[in-house]
VOTI-831785 format. One record per residue: x, y, z of N, C-alpha, C in turn; residue in one letter. Coordinates in pm, whole numbers, padded with zeros to 5 digits, always signed. Each point is the difference from the previous one (the first is absolute). Example, Ala and Ser with C-alpha at 12.3 -4.5 7.8 and 13.67 -1.06 7.14 Angstrom:
<nodes>
+01319-00569+00780-00089+00119+00000+00090+00120+00000a -00035+00105-00072+00082+00119+00006-00077+00109+00073s 
</nodes>
This chain:
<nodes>
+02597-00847-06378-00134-00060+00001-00106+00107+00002x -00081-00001-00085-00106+00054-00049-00112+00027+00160x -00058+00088+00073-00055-00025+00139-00155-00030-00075x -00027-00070+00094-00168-00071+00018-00062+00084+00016x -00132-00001-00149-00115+00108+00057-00041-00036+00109x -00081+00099+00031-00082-00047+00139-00144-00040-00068x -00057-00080+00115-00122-00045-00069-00132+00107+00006x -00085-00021-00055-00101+00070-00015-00080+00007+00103x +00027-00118+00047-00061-00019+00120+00069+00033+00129x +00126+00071-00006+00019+00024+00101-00048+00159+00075x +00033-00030+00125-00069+00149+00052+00022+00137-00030x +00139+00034-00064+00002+00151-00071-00073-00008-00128x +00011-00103-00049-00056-00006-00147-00135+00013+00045x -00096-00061+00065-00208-00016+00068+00103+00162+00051x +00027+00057+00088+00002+00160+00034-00030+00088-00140x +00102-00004-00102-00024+00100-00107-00119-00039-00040x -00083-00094-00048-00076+00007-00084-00138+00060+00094x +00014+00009+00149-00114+00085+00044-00025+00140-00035x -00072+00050-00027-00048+00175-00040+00055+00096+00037x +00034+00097-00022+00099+00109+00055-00128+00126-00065x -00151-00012-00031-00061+00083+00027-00144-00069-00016x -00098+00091+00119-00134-00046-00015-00072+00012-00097x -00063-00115-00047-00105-00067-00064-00087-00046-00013x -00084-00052-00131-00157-00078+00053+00020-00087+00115x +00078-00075-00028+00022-00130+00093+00020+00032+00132x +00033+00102+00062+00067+00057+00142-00128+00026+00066x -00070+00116-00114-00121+00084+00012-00088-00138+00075x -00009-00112-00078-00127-00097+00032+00042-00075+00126x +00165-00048+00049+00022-00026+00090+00010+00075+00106x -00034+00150+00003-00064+00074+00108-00157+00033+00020x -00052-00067-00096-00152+00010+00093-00010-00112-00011x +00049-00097-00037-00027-00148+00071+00029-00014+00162x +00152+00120+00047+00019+00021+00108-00153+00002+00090x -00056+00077-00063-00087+00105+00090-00148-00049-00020x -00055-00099-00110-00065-00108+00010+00020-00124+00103x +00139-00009+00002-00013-00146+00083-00010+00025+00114x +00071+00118+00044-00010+00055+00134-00104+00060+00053x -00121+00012-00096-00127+00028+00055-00108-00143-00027x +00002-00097-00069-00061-00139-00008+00038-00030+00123x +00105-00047-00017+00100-00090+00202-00089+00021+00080x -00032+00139+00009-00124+00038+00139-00102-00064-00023x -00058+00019-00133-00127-00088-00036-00007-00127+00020x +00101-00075-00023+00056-00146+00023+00012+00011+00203x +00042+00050+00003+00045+00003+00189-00159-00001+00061x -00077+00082-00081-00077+00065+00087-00121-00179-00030x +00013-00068-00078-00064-00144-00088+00023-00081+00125x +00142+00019+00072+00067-00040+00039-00103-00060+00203x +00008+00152-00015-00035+00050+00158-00180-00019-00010x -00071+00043-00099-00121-00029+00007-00043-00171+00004x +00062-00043-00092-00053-00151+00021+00067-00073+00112x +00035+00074+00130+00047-00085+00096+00098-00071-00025x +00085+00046-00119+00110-00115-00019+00149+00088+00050x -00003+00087+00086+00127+00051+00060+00102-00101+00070x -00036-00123+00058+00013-00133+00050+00034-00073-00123x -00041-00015-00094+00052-00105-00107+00061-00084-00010x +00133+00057+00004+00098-00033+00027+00064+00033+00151x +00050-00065+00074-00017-00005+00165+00139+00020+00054x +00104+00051-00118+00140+00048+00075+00028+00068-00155x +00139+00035+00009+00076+00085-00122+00153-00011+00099x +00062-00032-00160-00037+00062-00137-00059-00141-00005x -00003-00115+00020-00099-00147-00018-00086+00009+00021x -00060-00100-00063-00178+00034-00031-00059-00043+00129x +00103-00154+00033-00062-00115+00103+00179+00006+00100x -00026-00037+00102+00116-00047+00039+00113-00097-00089x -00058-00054-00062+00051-00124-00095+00020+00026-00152x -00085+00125-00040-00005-00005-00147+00040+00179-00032x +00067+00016-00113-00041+00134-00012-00113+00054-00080x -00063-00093-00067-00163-00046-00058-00079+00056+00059x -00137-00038-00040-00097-00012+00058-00032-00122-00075x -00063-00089+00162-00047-00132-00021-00167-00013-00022x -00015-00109-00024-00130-00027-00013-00067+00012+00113x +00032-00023+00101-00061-00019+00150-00015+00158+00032x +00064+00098-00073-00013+00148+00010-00135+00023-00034x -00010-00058-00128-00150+00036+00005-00009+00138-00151x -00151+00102-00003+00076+00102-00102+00014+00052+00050x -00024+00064+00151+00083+00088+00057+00161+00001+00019x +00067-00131-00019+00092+00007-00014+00064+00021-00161x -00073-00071-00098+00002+00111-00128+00045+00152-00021x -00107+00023+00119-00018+00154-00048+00094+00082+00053x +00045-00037+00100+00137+00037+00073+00140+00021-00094x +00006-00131+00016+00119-00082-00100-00034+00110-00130x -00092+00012-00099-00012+00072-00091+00044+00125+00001x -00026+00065+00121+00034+00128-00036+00124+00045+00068x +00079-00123+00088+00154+00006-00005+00073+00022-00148x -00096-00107-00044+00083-00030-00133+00049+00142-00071x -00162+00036-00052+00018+00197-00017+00121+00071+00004x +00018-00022+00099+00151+00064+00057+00135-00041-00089x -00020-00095-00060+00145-00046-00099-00049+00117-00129x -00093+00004-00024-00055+00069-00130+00058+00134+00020x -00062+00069+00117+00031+00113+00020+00174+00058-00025x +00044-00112+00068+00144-00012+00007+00090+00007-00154x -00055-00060-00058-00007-00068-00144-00017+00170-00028x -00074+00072-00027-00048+00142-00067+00108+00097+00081x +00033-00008+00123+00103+00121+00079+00120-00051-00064x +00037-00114-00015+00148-00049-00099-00013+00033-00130x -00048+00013-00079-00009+00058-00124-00001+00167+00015x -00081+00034+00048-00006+00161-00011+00127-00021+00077x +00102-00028+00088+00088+00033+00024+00093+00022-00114x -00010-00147-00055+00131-00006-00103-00017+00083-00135x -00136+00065-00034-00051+00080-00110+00078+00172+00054x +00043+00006+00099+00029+00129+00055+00179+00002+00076x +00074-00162-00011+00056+00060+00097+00163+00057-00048x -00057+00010-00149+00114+00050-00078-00015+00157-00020x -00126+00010+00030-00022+00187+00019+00037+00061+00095x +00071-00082+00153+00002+00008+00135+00049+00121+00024x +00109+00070-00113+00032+00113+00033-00048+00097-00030x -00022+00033-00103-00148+00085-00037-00130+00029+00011x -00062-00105+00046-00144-00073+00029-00008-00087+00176x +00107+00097+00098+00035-00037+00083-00178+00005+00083x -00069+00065-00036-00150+00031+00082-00069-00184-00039x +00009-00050-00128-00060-00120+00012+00060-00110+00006x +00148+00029-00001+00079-00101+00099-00055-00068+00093x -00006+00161+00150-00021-00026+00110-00143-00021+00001x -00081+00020-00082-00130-00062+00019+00019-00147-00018x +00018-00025-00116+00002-00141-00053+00060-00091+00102x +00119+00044+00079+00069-00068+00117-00094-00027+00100x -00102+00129+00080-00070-00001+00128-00092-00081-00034x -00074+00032-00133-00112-00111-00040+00020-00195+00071x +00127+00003-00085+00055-00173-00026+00033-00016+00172x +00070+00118+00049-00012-00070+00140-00115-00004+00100x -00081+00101-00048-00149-00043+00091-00097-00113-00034x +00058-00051-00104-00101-00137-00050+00028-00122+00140x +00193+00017+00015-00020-00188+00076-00033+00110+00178x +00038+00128-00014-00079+00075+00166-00120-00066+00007x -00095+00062-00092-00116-00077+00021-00012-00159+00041x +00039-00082-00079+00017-00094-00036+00040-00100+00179x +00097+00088+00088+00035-00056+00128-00124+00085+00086x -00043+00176-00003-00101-00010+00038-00122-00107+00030x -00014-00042-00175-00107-00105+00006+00006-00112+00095x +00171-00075+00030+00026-00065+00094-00032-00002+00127x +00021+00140+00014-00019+00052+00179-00153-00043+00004x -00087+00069-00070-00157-00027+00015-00018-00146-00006x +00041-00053-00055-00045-00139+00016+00087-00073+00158x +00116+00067+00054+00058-00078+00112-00060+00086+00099x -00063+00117-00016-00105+00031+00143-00113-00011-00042x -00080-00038-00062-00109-00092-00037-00087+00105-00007x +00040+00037-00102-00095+00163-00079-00020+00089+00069x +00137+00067+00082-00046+00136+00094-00010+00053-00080x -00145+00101+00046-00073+00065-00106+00102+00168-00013x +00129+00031+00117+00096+00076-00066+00061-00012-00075x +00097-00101+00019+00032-00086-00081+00003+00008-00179x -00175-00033+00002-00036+00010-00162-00059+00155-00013x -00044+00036+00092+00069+00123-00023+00059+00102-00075x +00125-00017+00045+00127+00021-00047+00057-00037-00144x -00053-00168-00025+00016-00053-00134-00065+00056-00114x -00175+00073+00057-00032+00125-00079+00075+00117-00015x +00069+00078+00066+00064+00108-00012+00084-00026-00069x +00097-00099+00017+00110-00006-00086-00067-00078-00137x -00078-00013-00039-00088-00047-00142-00041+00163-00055x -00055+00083+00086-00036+00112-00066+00132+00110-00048x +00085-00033+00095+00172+00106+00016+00036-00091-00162x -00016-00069-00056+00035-00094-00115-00071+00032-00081x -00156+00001-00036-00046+00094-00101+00059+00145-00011x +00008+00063+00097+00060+00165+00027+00131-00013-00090x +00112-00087+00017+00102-00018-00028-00023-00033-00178x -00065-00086-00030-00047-00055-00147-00044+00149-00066x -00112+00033+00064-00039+00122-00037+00076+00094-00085x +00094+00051+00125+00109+00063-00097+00115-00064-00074x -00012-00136+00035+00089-00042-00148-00062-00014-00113x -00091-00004-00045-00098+00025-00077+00036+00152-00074x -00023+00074+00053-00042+00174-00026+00183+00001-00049x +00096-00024+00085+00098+00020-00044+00101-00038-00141x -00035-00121-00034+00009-00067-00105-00011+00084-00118x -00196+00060-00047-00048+00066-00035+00095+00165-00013x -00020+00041+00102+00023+00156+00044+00162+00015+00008x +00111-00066+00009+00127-00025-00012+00104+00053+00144x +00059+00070-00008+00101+00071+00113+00030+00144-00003x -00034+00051-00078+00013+00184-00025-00029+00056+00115x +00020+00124-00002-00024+00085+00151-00152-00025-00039x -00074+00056+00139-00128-00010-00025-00018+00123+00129x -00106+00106-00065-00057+00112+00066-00116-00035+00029x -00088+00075+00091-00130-00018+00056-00049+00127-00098x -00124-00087-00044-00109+00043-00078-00097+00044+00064x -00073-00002+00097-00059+00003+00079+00029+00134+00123x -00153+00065+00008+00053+00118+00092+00033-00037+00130x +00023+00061+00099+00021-00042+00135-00137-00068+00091x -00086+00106-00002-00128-00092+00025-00041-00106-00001x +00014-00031-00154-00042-00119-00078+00087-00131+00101x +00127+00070-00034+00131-00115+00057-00053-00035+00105x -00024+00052+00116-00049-00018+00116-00108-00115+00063x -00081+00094-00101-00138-00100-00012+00016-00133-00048x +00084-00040-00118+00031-00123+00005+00097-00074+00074x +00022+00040+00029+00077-00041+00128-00020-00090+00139x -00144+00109+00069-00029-00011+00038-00114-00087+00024x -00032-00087-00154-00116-00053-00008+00071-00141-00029x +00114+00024-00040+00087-00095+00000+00010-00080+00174x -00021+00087+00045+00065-00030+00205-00169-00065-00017x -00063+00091-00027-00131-00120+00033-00049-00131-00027x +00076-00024-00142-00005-00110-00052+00074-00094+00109x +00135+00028+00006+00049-00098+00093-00059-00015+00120x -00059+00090+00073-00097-00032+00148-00083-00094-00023x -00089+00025-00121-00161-00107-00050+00067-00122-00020x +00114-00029-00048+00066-00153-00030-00002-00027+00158x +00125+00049+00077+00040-00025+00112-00120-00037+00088x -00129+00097-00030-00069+00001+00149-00131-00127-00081x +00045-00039-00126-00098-00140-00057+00091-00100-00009x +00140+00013+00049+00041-00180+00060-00072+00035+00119x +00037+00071+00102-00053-00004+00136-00158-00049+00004x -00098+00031-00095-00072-00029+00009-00047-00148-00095x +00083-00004-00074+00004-00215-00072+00046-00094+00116x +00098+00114+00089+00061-00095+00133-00099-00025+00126x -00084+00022-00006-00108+00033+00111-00104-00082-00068x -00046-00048-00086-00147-00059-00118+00030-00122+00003x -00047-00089-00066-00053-00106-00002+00079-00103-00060x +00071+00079-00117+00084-00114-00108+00159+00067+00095x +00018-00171+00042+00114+00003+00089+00139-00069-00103x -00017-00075-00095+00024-00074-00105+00000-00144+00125x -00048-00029+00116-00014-00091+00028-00129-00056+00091x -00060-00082+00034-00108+00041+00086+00033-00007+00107x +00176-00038+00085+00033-00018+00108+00105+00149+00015x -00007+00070-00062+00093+00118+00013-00031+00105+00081x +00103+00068+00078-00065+00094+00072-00045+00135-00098x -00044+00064+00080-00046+00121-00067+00066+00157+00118x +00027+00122-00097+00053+00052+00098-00088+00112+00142x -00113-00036-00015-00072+00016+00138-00074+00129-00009x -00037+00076-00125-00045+00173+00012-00080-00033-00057x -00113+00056+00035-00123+00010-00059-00008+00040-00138x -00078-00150-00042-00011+00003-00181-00077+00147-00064x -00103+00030+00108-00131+00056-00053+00054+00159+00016x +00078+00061+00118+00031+00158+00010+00119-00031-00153x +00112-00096-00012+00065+00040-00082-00030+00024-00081x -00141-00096-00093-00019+00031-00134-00043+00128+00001x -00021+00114+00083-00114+00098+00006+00178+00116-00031x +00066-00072+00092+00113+00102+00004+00051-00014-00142x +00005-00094-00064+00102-00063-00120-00077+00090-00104x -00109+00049+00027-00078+00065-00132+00025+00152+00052x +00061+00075+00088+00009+00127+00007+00153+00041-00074x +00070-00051-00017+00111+00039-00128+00013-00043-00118x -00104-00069+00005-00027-00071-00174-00127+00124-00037x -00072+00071+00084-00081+00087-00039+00087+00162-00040x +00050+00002+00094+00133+00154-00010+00096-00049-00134x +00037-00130-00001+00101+00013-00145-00133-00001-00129x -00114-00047+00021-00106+00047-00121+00001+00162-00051x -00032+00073+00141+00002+00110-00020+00098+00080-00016x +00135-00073-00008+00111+00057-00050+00055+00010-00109x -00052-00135-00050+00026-00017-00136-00070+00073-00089x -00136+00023+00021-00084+00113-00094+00053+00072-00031x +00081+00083+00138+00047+00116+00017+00119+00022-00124x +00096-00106-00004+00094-00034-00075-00021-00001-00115x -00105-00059-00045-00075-00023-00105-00014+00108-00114x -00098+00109+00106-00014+00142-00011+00060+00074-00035x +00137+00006+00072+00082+00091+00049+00116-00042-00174x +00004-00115-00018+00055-00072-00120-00083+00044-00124x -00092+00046-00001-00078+00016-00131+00025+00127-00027x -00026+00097+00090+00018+00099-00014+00089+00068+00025x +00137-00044-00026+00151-00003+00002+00019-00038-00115x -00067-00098-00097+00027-00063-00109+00107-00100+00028x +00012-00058+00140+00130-00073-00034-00067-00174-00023x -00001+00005-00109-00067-00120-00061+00023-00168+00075x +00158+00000+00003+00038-00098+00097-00070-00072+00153x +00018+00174+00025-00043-00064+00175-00181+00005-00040x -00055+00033-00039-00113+00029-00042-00100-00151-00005x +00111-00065-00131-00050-00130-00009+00015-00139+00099x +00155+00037+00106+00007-00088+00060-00063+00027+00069x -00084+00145+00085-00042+00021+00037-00166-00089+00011x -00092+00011-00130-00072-00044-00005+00000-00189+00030x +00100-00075-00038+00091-00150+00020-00079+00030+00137x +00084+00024+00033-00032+00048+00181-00112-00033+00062x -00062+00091-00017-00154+00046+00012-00119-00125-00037x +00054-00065-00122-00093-00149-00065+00036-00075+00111x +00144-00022+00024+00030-00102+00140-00079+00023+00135x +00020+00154+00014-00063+00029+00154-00145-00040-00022x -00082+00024-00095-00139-00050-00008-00027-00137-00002x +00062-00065-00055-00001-00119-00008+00035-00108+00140x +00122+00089+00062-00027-00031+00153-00078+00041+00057x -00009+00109+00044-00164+00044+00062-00106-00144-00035x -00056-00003-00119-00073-00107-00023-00025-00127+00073x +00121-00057-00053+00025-00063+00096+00028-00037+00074x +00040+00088+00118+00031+00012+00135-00120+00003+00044x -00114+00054-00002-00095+00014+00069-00087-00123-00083x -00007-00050-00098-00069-00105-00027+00027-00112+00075x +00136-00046+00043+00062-00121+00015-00034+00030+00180x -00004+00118+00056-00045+00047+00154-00154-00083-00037x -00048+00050-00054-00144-00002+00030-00107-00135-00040x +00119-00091-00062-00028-00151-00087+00073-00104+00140x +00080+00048+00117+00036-00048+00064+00175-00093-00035x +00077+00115-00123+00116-00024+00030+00014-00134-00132x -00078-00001-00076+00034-00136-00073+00152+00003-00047x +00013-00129-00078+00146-00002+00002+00031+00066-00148x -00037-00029-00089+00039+00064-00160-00003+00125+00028x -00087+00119+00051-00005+00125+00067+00157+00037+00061x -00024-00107+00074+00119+00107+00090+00137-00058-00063x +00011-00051-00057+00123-00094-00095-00017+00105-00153x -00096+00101-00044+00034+00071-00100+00025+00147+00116x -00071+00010+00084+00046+00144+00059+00202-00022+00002x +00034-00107+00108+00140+00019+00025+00049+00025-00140x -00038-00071-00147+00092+00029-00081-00041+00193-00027x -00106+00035-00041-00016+00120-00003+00053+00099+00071x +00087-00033+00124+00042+00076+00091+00179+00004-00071x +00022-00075-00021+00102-00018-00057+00027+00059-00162x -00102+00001-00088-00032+00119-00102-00026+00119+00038x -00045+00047+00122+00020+00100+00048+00072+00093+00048x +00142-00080+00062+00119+00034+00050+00050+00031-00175x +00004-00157-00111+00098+00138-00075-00089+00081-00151x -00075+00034+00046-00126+00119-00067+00067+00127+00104x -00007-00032+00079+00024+00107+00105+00162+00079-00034x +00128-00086-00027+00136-00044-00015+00003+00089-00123x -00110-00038-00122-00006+00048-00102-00001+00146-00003x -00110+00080+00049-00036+00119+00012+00112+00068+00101x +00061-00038+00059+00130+00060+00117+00094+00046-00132x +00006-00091-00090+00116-00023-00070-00048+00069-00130x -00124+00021-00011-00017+00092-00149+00027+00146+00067x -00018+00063+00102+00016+00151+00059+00123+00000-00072x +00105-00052-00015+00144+00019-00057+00042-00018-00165x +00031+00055-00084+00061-00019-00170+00077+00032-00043x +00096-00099-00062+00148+00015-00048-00019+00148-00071x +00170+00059+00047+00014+00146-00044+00013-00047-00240x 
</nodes>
């Protein structure tokens, strides 16, 4: 007896026909990575400004009764419910770039393990988000749900660059100085994020109007939150500088990326201080902070070029 093909549809047969090298298609499902993972915040942050952190009033259900959102929710419960939803999408984009890569696993073992940490920090978040809603928006809490949103651009970041730039050895281009200095402006970046949840956790938009807040003075933090967002300005020049006249074209330009972001926060950081905190303000700063982390990711990662 003659043996039975297998079907087309079965799972070795869907295995071969995935890619065994990167392509347009891979290329676009890694900055969709690193798009969605910087919108989400924008969406989160929609989330927390319009008081709809409550929305939905348990998880993973919307209602005790529904996993919906009901009418009696209201649009705050919309808006909730909506940007749970988000989260299948995201999910949806880390499963593809998985399966676009996971036939390279041995060769292309660097965006493997990206593509893996990515897909599992989507449902992290995702029970994070839970916790905040079952302690009723501790403002650590969300927090935290920022950090691990920004550790996810960082992560996108370089799946991005890697795609592009491939697996070859890679030497530092960059003198020692230079290295340093970005480096180090890099550490500042992460303080100005860190020490501006502390200070979103202390302000006004609680995402609820019954939420606690975490008790430090709104007014010294913002004063503090602008002394390492001023040192990574003046670091980046430096970089800038130090990149031009090195000729190393790369860090040069992400360099400048950089620099448009840091101004653009500055801006509005002190506009949205001085307008009393409105909500579109501080709902484009958080995403900008998050273009900032991987502008920042970028320039770490141009100091280095395949041999």
């Amino acid at each position: 007896m003659k043996r039975q093909k297998s079907s087309k549809f079965s799972p070795r047969a869907l295995l071969e026909r995935l890619p065994l090298e990167i392509n347009r298609t891979t290329r676009v499902f890694a900055w969709l990575s690193l798009i969605s993972q910087i919108l989400i915040v924008g969406t989160g942050g929609a989330v927390r400004l319009t008081a709809s952190g409550l929305g939905c009033t348990t998880w993973p259900k919307c209602t005790e009764d529904s996993f919906v959102t009901t009418p009696e929710m209201g649009i705050h419960g919309v808006i909730e419910f909506g940007n749970r939803l988000l989260t299948f999408v995201l999910i949806a984009i880390a499963i593809v770039m998985f399966l676009r890569i996971v036939r390279m696993r041995a060769e292309r073992r660097d965006l493997f393990v990206l593509a893996l940490v990515i897909g599992f920090g989507i449902p992290l978040q995702g029970v994070i988000g839970g916790i905040i809603v079952w302690t009723h928006l501790n403002p650590y809490v969300v927090g935290l749900h920022f950090v691990l949103s920004t550790v996810l651009v960082v992560l996108a970041t370089v799946l991005v660059w890697r795609v592009y730039k491939g697996n070859s050895p890679r030497t530092r281009v960059a003198p020692l100085w230079l290295t340093i200095t970005t480096h180090v402006a890099s550490l500042f970046v992460a303080v100005t994020i860190l020490v501006g949840i502390l200070t979103t956790g202390s302000g006004p938009h609680a995402g609820d109007h019954g939420a606690a807040r975490n008790g430090l003075n709104s007014e010294i933090l913002q004063h503090v939150h602008s002394w390492p967002a001023y040192i990574t300005l003046g670091l980046t020049l430096i970089i800038i500088a130090g990149s031009l006249a090195l000729r190393l074209v790369p860090t040069f330009r992400f360099g400048m990326l950089l620099f448009a972001i840091e101004g653009a926060q500055i801006i509005v950081g002190i506009t949205q201080s001085r307008l009393g905190l409105p909500e579109l303000l501080v709902g484009i700063h958080m995403v900008l902070a998050c273009m900032l982390a991987s502008a920042m990711t970028a320039v770490v990662l141009s100091l280095k070029q395949s041999r």
